[in-house]
ZAMARGU-4260 file (C-alpha; in steps of 0.2 Angstrom, whole numbers, plus 5000, padded with zeros to 4 digits):
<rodrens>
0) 5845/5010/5118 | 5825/5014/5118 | 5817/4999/5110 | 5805/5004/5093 | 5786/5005/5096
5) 5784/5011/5077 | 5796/5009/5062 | 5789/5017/5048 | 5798/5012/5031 | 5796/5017/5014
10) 5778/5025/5015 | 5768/5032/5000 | 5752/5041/5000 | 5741/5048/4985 | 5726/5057/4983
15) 5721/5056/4966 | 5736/5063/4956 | 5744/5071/4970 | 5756/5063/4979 | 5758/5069/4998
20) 5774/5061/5002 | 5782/5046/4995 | 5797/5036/5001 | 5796/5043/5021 | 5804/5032/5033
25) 5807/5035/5051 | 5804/5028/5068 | 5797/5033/5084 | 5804/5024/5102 | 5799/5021/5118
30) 5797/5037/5127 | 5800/5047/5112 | 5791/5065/5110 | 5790/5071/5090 | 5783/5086/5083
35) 5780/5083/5064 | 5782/5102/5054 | 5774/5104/5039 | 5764/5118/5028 | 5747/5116/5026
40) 5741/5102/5009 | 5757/5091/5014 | 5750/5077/5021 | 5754/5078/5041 | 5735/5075/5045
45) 5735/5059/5035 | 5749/5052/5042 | 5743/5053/5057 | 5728/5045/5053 | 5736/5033/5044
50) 5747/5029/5058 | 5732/5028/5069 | 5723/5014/5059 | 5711/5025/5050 | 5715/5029/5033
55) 5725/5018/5022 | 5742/5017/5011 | 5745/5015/4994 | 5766/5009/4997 | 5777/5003/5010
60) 5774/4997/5026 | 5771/5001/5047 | 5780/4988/5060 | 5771/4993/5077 | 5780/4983/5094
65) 5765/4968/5098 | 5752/4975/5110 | 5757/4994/5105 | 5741/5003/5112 | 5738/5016/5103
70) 5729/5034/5108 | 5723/5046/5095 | 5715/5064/5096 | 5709/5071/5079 | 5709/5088/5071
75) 5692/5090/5072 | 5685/5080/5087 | 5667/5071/5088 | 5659/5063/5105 | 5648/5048/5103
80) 5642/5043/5119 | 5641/5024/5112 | 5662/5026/5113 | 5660/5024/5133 | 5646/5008/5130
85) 5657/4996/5141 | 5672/5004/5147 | 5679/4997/5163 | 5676/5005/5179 | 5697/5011/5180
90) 5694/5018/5161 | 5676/5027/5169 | 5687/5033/5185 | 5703/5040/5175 | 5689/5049/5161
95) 5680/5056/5177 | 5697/5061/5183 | 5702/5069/5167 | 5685/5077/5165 | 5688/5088/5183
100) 5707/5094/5179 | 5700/5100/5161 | 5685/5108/5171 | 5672/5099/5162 | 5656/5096/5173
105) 5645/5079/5175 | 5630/5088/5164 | 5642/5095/5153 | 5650/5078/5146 | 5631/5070/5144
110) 5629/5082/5131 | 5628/5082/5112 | 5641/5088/5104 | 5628/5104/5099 | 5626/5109/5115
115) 5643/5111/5119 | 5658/5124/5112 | 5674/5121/5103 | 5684/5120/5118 | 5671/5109/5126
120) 5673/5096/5114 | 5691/5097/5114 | 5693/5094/5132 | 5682/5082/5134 | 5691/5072/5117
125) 5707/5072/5127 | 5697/5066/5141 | 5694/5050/5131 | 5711/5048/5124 | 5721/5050/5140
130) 5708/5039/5151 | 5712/5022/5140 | 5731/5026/5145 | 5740/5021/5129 | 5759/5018/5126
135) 5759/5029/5111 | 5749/5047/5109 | 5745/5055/5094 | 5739/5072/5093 | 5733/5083/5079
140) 5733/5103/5083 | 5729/5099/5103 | 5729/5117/5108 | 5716/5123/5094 | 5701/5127/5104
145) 5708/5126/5122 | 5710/5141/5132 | 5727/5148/5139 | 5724/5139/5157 | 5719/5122/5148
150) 5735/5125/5137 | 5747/5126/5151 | 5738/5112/5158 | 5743/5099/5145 | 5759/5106/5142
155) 5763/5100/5159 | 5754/5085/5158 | 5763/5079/5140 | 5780/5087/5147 | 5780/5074/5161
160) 5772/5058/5154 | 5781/5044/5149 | 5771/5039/5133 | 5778/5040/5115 | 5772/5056/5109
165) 5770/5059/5090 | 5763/5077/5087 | 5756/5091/5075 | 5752/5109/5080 | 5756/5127/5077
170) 5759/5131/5096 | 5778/5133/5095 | 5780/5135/5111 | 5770/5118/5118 | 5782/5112/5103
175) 5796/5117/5111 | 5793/5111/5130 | 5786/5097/5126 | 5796/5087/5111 | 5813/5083/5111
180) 5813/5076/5092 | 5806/5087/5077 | 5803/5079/5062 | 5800/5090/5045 | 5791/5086/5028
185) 5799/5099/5014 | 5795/5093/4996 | 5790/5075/4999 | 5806/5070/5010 | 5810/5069/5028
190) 5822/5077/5039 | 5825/5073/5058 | 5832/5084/5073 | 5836/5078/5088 | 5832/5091/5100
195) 5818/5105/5105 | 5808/5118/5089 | 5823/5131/5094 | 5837/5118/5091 | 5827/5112/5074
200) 5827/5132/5070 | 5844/5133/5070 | 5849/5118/5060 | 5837/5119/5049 | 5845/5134/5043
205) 5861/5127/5046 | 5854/5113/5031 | 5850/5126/5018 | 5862/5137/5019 | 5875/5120/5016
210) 5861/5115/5004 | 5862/5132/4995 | 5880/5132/4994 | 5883/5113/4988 | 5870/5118/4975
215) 5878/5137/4969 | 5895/5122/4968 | 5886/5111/4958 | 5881/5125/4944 | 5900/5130/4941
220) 5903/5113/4937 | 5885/5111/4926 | 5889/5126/4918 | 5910/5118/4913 | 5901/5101/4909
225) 5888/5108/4899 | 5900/5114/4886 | 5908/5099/4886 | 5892/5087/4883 | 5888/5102/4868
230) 5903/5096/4859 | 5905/5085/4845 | 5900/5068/4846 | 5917/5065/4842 | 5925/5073/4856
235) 5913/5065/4870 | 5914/5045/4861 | 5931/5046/4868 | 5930/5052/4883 | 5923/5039/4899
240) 5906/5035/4900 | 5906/5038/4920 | 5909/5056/4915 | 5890/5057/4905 | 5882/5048/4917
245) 5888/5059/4931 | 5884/5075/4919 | 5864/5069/4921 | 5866/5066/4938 | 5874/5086/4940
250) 5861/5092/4931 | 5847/5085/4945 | 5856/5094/4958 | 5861/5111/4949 | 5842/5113/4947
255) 5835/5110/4962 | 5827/5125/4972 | 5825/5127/4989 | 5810/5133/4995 | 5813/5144/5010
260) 5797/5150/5011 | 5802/5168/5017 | 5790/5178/5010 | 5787/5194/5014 | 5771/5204/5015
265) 5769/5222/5015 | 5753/5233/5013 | 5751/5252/5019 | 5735/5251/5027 | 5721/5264/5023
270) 5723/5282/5031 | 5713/5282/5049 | 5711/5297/5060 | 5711/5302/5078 | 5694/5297/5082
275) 5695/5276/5081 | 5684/5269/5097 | 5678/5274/5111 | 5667/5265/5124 | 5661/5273/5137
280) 5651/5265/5152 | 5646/5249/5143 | 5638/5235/5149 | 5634/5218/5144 | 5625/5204/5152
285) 5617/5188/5149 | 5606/5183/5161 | 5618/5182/5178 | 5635/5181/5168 | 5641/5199/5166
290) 5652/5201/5152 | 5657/5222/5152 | 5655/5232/5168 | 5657/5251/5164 | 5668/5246/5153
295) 5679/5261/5144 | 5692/5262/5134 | 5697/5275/5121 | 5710/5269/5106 | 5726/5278/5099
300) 5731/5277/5081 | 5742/5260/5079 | 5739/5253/5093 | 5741/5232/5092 | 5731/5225/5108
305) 5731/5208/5114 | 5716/5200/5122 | 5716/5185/5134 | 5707/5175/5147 | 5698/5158/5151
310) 5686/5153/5138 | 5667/5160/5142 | 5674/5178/5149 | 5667/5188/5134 | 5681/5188/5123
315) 5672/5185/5108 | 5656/5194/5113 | 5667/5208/5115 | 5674/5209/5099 | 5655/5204/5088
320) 5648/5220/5102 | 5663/5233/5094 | 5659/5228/5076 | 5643/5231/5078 | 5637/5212/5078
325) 5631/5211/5097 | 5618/5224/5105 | 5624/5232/5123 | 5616/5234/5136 | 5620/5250/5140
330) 5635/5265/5139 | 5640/5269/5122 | 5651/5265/5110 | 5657/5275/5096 | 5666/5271/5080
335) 5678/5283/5069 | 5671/5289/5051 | 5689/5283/5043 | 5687/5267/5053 | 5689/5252/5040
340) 5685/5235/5050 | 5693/5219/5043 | 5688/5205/5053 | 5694/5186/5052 | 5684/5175/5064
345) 5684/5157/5072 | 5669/5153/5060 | 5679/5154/5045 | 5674/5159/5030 | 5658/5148/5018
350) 5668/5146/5002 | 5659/5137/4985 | 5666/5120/4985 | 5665/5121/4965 | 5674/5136/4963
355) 5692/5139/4959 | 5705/5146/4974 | 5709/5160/4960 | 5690/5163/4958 | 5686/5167/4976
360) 5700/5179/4976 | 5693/5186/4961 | 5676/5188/4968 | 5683/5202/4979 | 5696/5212/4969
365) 5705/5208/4951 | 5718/5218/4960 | 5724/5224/4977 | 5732/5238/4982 | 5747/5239/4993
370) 5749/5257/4994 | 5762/5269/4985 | 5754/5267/4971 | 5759/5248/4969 | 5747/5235/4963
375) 5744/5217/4963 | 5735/5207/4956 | 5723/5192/4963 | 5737/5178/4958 | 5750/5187/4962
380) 5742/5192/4979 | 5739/5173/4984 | 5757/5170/4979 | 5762/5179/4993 | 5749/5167/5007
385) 5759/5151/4999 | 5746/5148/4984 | 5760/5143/4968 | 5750/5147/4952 | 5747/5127/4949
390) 5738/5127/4966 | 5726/5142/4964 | 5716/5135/4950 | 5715/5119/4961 | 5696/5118/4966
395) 5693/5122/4985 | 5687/5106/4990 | 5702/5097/4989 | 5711/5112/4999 | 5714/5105/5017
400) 5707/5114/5033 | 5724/5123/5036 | 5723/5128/5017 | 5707/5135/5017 | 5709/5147/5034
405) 5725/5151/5024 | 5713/5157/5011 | 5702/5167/5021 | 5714/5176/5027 | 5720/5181/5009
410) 5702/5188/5007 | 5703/5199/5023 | 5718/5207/5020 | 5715/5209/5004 | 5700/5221/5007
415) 5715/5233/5017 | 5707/5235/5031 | 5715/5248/5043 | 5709/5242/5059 | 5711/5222/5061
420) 5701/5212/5073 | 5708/5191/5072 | 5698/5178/5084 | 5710/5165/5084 | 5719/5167/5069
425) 5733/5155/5072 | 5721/5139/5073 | 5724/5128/5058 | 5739/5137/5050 | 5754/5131/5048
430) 5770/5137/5054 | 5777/5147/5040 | 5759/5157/5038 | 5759/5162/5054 | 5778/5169/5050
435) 5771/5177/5037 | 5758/5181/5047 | 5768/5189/5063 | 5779/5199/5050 | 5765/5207/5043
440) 5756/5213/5059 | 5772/5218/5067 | 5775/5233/5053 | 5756/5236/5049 | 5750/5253/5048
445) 5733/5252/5057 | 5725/5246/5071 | 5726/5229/5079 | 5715/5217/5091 | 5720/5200/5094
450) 5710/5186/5103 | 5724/5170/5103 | 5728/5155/5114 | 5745/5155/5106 | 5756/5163/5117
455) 5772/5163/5102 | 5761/5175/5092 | 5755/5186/5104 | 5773/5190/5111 | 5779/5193/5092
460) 5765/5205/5089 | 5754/5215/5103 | 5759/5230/5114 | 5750/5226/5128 | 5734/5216/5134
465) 5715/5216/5143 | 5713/5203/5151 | 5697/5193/5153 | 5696/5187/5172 | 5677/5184/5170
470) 5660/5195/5179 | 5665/5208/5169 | 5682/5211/5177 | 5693/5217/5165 | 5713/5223/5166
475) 5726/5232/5154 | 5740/5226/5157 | 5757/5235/5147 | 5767/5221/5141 | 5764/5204/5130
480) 5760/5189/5137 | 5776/5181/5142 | 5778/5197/5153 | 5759/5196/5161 | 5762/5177/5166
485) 5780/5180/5173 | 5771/5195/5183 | 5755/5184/5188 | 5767/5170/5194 | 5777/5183/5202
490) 5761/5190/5212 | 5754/5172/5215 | 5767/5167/5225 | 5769/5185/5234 | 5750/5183/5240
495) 5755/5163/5245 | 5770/5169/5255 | 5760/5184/5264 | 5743/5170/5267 | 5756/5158/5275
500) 5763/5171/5286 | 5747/5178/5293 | 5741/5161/5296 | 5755/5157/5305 | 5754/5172/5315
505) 5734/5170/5319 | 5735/5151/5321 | 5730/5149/5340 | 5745/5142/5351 | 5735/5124/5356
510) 5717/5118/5348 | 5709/5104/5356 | 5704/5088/5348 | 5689/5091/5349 | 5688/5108/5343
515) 5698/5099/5326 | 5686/5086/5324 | 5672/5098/5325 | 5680/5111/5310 | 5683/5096/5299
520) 5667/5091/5301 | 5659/5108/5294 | 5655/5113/5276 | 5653/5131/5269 | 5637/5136/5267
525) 5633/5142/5248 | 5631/5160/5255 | 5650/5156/5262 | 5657/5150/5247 | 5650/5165/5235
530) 5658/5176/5249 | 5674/5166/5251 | 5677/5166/5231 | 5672/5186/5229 | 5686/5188/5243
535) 5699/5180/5234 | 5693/5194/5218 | 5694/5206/5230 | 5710/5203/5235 | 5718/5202/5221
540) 5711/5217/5216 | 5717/5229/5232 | 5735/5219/5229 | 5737/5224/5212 | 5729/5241/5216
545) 5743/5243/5228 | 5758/5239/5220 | 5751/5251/5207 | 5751/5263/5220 | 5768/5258/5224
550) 5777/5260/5208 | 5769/5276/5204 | 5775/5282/5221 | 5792/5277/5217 | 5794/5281/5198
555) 5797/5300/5201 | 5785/5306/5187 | 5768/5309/5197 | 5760/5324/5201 | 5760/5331/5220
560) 5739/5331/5219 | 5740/5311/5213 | 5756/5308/5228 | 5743/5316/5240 | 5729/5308/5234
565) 5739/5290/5233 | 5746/5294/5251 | 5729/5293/5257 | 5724/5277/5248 | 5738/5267/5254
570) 5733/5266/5274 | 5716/5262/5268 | 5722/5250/5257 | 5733/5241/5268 | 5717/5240/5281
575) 5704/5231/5269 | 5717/5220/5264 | 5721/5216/5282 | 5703/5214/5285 | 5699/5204/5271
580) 5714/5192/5274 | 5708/5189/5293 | 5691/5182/5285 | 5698/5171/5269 | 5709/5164/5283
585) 5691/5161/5294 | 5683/5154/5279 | 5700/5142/5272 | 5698/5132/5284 | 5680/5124/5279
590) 5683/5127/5261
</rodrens>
């Protein structure tokens, strides 16, 4: 049996007249990786701080193993460069460690937090944590902020370790490859599964349907009792008093609801016409980074588009340059009279902290219109994004951070857009909002970008993807992003396998010592190193424009003037890719 590094019994927590959760006990053992499930306003961040040592609480107790170190990452990360005044030289050497697998420079983690992006902070945050090598991690929303590649990184990393793991994030699938125990919060109470997001899925359906039924039981009876209470005094002062006491105690469960938050949201987005966007030629630099290179793309009616790519490719410059936020260079980019931008972005939106959830809604519309002629009106609307009528004339500076990006996204929709544009829509919502969410977007009537690191949503949603890959490099791709990875993967290992066999077949039959001593010796120049990095891009670009060539050669549908015309390509291709394999294998061995 695991030994306990944290029994937490009885705990109680209140802000003001709200109570958070009151009563919750459970326990986390050695080696043990949770992921805590909650919506937005329950309480999951302060329990973590709580657990953590930084917030206190008003019942119960926490019994932590003696010597239990501790790591925690906050929601919203800070760097004080005071935090590293007398670390030990290991802590220094594992920070500077962390620092290169997270891609974080020397001059980058010297400065203010200012200076740096979101994703900076982050990575730099987990920096920290890890470096002190605690027995027991706690993390709140770990992803937000990090790109796919950092992502994939730390879901390896956590996957592996052998810390005690106690976690909160929207990611489900970090969530489900990385935790083995999922713990949820529903209506103040706890309930614990013992295996992976997909197994707590299952079972927690599994709970209210049995919960459901037990309950529809319980009425038959209430209804039977019920009579029996509303009789004479004289015919219930003879019966037992067990059978009253057990009436009150019917009563509790035949009126308890479930709240299986399954709520559906329809709208039928504003008419658009043919014409939506088209870019042609487009350009965009800053300085030396080049974000869009003759970039052209032309948008159908209803198409949902996915974008993707390390963070600092142009993702978001992209996006602020289509809605008209970010001068071009040069090309053109034009916009569809019927066109209807609704735009949600990674800056939020700047709410009045005095003012009433309902009165923010109201600012913008009394009532919204769904289409067909069906209308709704602002409380009834905000019932839909999880806002109960007591909560909406709550004031929005108690709303937590998850609540309030909850509530933004009311006021986008709201305005029935009929071309969406989400940068990072999933960060700081909880679960059952981004279910809402996905549903929504699947059947919406309009069209769609996307710019997410959460790989769950944009396989539910999008129909294909561009791809960022940085110096203006950009690349549809006709699938979601499950399918991009399992074909990047596919190709990474297909261009390992073909390196390997060339250098095995240009490797010359004896090198002298000498001649060895002498190659590790020598450095690629700088000049060497641009070429030998632009070689790898260009390989992967006549690769991929190969296989293209390939499948359109086989698929049966292509015209005679493109086969001849692809006929042609292929011998040239095969001899650049040759030629640039002979010198990335030249250059390899200084790299």
């Amino acid at each position: 049996m695991p030994s306990p590094f944290l029994e937490v019994l009885g705990l109680t927590k209140r802000i003001g007249h709200r109570v958070l959760f009151e009563d919750i006990s459970f326990t986390i053992n050695e080696r043990e990786h949770i992921g805590l499930i909650a919506k937005n306003g329950t309480g999951k961040s302060t329990l973590l701080s709580i657990i953590a040592g930084h917030e206190g609480h008003d019942g119960g107790k926490m019994i932590f193993r003696n010597d239990l170190k501790i790591g925690y990452l906050e929601q919203s990360s800070k760097i004080d460069k005071a935090q590293l005044n007398g670390k030990s030289d290991e802590y220094m050497q594992l920070y500077r460690q962390y620092l290169t697998q997270m891609k974080i420079t020397a001059d980058e983690a010297e400065r203010p937090d200012t200076q740096l992006s979101g994703g900076q902070v982050k990575r730099i945050a987990l920096s920290r944590v890890l470096a002190s090598q605690p027995d027991m991690l706690i993390l709140d929303e770990p992803t937000n902020h990090l790109d796919l590649e950092m992502i994939e990184w730390l879901e390896g990393f956590l996957s592996r370790t052998t810390m005690a793991l106690l976690m909160v994030t929207h990611d489900r699938y970090f969530l489900d490859r990385i935790c083995s125990t999922i713990i949820e919060m529903d209506d103040m109470r706890l309930y614990t599964y013992k295996g992976n997001y997909a197994y707590y899925l299952e079972k927690r359906q599994e709970r209210l349907e049995n919960m459901n039924a037990y309950i529809a039981r319980a009425n038959n009876l209430y209804r039977t009792e019920l009579e029996w209470m509303r009789s004479t005094p004289c015919a219930r002062s003879s019966k037992a008093r067990y059978r009253i006491d057990s009436f009150y105690e019917l009563e509790k469960v035949a009126k308890t609801r479930i709240q299986d938050e399954k709520v559906k949201l329809e709208m039928n987005g504003t008419y658009i016409g043919s014409k939506i966007f088209e870019a042609k030629n487009v350009c965009k630099s800053f300085g030396d980074k080049v974000i869009l290179k003759d970039f052209e793309y032309n948008f159908t009616r209803y198409e949902k588009m996915g974008i993707v790519g390390n963070n600092g490719t142009g993702k978001s410059t992209f996006v602020k340059m289509l809605l008209g936020l970010e001068p071009h260079d040069s090309g053109t980019i034009e916009i569809g009279e019927t066109v209807r931008f609704g735009h949600y972005s990674q800056e939020g939106m700047k709410f009045r902290e005095d003012q009433k959830v309902i009165d923010a809604v109201r600012d913008i519309a009394e009532y919204v219109d769904m289409g067909g002629g069906e209308r709704l009106s602002a409380s009834q609307f905000l019932q839909h994004f999880l806002f109960p009528p007591e909560e909406q004339h709550s004031y929005i500076y108690k709303l937590s951070g998850g609540e309030r990006r909850r509530l933004y996204l009311c006021t986008v929709l709201m305005k029935s857009p009929n071309f969406l544009i989400l940068d990072e829509p999933t960060n700081d919502l909880d679960i059952v909002t981004l279910q809402i969410l996905e549903e929504y977007l699947k059947n919406f009537k309009g069209c769609l970008i996307i710019v997410s690191h959460d790989r769950y949503f944009m396989d539910k949603v999008v129909d294909h993807l561009l791809v960022f890959n940085g110096n203006g490099d950009i690349r549809d791709f006709p699938g979601n992003y499950s399918q991009y990875r399992e074909w990047k993967t596919a190709k990474e290992k297909e261009e390992k396998a073909k390196l390997e066999a060339s250098t095995k077949s240009a490797a010359p039959a004896q090198t002298s010592a000498d001649d060895r001593n002498a190659n590790r010796a020598r450095r690629l120049s700088f000049k060497e190193k641009k070429e030998f990095e632009q070689l790898e891009k260009d390989l992967e670009a006549l690769n991929k424009e190969k296989a293209d060539i390939e499948t359109a050669l086989c698929g049966g549908t292509t015209s005679v003037d493109e086969i001849t015309r692809m006929s042609k390509r292929l011998p040239e291709l095969n001899d650049e890719i040759d030629e640039k394999e002979m010198r990335w294998l030249e250059l390899s061995e200084f790299a």
